[in-house]
C-alpha positions as CSV (number, residue, x, y, z in Angstrom):
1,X,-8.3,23.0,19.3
2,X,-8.6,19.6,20.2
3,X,-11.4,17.9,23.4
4,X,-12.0,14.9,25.2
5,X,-15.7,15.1,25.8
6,X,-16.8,12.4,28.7
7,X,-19.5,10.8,29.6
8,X,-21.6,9.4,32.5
9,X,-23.9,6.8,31.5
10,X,-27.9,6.4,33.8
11,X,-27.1,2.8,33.4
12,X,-24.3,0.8,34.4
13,X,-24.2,-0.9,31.0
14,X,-24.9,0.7,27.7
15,X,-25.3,-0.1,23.7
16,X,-23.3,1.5,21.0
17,X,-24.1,0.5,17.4
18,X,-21.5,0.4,15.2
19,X,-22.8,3.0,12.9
20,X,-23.2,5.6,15.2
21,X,-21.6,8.5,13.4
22,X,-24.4,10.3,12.3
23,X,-26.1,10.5,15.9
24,X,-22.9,12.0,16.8
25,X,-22.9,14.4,14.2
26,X,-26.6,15.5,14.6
27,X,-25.5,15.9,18.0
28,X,-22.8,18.5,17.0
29,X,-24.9,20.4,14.9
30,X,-27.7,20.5,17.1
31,X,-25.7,22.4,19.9
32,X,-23.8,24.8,17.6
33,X,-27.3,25.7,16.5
34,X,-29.1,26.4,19.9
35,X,-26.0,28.3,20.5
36,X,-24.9,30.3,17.2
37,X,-27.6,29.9,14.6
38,X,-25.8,31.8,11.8
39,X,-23.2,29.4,12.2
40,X,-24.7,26.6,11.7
41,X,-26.4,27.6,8.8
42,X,-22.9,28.2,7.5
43,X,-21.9,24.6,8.0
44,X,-25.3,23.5,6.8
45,X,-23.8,24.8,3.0
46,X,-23.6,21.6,0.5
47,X,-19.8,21.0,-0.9
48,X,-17.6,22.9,1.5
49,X,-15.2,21.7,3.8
50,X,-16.9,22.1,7.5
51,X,-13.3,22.3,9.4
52,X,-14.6,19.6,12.1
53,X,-14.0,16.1,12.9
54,X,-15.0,13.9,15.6
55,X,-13.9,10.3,16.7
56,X,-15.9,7.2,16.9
57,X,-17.9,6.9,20.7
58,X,-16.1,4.9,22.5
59,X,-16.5,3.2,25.9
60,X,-13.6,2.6,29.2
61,X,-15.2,-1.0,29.0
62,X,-16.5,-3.0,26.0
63,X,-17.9,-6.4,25.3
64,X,-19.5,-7.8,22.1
65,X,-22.8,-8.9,21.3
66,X,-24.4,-11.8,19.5
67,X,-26.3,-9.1,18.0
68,X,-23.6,-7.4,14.8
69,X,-25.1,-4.3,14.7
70,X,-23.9,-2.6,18.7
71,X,-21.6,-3.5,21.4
72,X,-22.1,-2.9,25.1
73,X,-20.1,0.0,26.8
74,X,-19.5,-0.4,30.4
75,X,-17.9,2.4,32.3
76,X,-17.4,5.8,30.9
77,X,-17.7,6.8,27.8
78,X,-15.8,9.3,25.5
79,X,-15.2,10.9,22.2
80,X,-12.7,13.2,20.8
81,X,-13.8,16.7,19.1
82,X,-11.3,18.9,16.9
83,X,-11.9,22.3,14.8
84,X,-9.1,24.8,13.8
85,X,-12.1,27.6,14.1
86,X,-12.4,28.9,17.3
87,X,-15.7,30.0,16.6
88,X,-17.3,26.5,15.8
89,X,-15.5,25.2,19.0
90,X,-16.9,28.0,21.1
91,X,-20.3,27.1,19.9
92,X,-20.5,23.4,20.1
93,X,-18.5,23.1,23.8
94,X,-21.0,26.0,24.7
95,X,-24.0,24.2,23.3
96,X,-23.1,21.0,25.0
97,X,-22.3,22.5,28.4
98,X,-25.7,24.4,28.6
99,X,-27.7,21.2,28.8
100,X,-25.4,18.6,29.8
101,X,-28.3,16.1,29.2
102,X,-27.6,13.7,26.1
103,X,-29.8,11.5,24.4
104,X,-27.8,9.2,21.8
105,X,-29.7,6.1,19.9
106,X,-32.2,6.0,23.2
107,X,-29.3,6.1,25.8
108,X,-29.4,8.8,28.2
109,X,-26.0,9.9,28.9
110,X,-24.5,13.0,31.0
111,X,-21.8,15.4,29.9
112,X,-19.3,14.8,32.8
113,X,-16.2,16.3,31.2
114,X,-14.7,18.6,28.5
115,X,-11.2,18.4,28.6
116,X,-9.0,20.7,26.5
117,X,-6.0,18.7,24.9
118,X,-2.7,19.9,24.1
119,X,-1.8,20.0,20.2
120,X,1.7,19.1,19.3
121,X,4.5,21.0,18.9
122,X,5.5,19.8,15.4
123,X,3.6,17.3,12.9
124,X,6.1,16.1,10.3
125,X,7.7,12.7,11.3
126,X,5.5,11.6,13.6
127,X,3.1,8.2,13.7
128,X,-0.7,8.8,14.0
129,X,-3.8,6.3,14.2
130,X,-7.1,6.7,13.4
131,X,-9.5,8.0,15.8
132,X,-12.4,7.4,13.2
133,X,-11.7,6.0,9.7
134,X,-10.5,8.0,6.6
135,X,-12.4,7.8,3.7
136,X,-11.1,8.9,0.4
137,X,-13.2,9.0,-2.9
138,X,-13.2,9.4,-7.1
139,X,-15.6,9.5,-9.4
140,X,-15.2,6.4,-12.3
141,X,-17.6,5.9,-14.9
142,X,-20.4,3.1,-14.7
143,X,-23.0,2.6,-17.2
144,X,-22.4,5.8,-18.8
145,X,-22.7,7.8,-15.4
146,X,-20.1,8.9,-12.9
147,X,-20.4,7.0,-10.1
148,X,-18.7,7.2,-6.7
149,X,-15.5,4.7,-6.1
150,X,-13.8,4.6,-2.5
151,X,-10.4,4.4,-2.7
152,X,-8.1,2.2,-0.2
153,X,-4.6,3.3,0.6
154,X,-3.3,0.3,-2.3
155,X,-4.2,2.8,-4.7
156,X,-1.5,5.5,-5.7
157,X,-4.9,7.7,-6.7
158,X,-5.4,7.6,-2.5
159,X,-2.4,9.5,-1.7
160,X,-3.3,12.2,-4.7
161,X,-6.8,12.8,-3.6
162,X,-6.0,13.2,0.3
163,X,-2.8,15.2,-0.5
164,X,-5.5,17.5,-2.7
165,X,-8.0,17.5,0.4
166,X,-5.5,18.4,2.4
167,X,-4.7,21.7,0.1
168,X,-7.9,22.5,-0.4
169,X,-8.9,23.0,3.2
170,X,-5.3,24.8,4.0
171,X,-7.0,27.4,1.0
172,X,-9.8,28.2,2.9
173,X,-8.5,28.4,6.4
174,X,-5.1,30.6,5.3
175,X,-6.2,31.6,2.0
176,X,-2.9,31.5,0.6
177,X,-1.3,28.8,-1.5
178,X,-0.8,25.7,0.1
179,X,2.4,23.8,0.4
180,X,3.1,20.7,-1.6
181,X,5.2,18.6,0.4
182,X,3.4,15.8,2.1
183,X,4.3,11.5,2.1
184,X,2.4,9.4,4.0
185,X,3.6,5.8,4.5
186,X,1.1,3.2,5.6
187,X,2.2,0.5,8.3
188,X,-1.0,-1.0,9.2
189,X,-4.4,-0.9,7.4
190,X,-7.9,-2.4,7.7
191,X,-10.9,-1.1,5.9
192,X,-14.4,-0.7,7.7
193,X,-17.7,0.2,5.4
194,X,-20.1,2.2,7.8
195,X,-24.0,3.2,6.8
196,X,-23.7,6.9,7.3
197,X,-27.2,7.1,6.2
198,X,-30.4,4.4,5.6
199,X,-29.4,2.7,3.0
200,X,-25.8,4.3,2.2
201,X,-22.8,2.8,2.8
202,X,-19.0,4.7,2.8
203,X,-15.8,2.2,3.3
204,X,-13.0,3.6,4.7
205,X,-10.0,2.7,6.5
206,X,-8.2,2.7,10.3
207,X,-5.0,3.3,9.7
208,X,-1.5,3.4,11.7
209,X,0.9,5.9,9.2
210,X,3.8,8.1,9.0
211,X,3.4,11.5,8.1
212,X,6.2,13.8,6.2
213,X,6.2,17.1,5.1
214,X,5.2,20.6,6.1
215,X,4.3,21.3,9.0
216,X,1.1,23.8,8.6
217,X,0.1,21.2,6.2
218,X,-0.2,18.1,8.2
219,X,-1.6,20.3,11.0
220,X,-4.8,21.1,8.9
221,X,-5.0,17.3,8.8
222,X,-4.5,16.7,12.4
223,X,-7.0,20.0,13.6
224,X,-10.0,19.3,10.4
225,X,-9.2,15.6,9.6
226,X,-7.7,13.7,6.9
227,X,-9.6,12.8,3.4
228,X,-13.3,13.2,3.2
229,X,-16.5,13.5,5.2
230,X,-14.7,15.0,8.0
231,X,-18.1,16.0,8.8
232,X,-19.8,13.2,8.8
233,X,-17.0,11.5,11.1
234,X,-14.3,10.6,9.0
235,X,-10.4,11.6,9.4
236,X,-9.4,12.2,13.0
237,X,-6.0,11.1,13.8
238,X,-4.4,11.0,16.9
239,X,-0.2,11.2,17.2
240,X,1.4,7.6,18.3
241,X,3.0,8.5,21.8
242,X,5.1,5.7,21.9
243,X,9.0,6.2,23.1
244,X,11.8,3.6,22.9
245,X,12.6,1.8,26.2
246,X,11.4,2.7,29.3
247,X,11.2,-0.9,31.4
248,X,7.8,-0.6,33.7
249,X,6.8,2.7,32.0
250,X,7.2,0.3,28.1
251,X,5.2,-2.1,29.4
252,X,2.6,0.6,30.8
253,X,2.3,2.3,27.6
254,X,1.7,-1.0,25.8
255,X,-1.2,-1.5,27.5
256,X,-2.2,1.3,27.1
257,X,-1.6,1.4,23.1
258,X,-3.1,-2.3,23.0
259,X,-6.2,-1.0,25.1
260,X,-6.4,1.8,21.9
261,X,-6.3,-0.8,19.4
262,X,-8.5,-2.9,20.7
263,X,-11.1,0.6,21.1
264,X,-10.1,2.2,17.7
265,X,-9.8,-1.6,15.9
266,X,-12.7,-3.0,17.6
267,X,-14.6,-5.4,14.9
């Protein structure tokens, strides 16, 4: 289950910082809460998979600042929600359309929109972007202590980890064993590090890549995220919809895909 949730702004102009996903995410939790409090104690447990991603907040309109750490959104402004539990998206579209009213880094905004999106019919083969950055992790040894090492998508250890992800949270949502065919080739890379929280930074990466394998498989990815931190807004992907020829309608979905870049690639 996949949603475009939009936005009407009190102003006509509007700052987004950069790091923004954690507003986002308190937001999410928050409204699953006033609406299904078991729930979100559920999602509240340390080390498990929460089967939810998110996008980055993004705006129709955009212009930068001298300022490094926002950018002013003029127009609407959106983000993308996706679970594969029906439950959790019950909860949060519930939550959100109860009190419309949201209140994100001290801008006001108003739930104009919640859009169901249609999923597609077959994942193997196809081109996807980032909708927010995937982050990937290990654990290497420092100073006699494991210490957390982000990966980037130049290291074969990459591929194993988010293959493994991927299988793990196929586990818990079928509870069978997972398949084991899955290739992702990169075409287009650049890494981002975000502060998720005061103080602590996760790197991760947009990505443009080519997905292979079974189907149910990449599906998990595409409904609860690629990699890590899904949660935390990491992993969402969205398919490439670009078709060979087309004259006027080419040009119009160049645009359109430069107008994506530009929103999912911004800085």
């Amino acid at each position: 289950m996949r949603f475009l949730i939009r936005f009407t702004s009190e102003s006509s102009e509007f700052k987004i910082p950069y790091n923004h996903q954690h507003y986002l995410q308190g937001l999410i939790y928050r409204r699953i809460q006033n609406v299904n409090p078991d729930l979100s104690l559920a999602l509240h447990r340390p080390k498990v998979p929460k089967l939810f991603v998110y996008s980055l907040f993004m705006a129709e309109n955009r212009k930068s600042t001298k300022d490094l750490s926002y950018f002013i959104g003029k127009g609407k402004a959106f983000f993308y929600f996706s679970t594969p539990i029906a439950e959790i998206a019950e909860a949060f579209i519930c939550g959100l359309l109860q009190n419309p009213e949201v209140v994100l880094w001290d801008e006001k905004f108003y739930v104009e929109s919640v859009k169901s999106l249609k999923e597609p019919n077959c994942y193997s083969g196809k081109t996807y972007s980032t909708l927010s950055p995937i982050a990937v992790t290990t654990l290497k040894p420092s100073f006699g202590r494991l210490k957390q090492y982000d990966l980037g998508p130049m290291e074969d250890k990459f591929y194993e980890n988010l293959k493994e992800n991927l299988k793990a949270k196929y586990v818990l949502l079928c509870g069978s064993e997972p398949p084991d065919e899955l290739e992702i080739k990169v075409l287009k890379a650049k890494p981002k590090k975000f502060e998720v929280k005061p103080g602590i930074y996760q790197r991760a990466w947009h990505l443009v890549f080519k997905a292979y394998g079974d189907d149910d498989l990449l599906k998990v990815g595409y409904q609860a995220g690629f990699g890590e931190k899904n949660s935390i807004g990491f992993g969402m992907v969205k398919v490439d919809g670009r078709k060979k020829g087309g004259g006027k309608n080419r040009r119009r979905k160049s645009k359109e895909v430069r107008w994506v870049l530009r929103t999912i690639f911004p800085y």
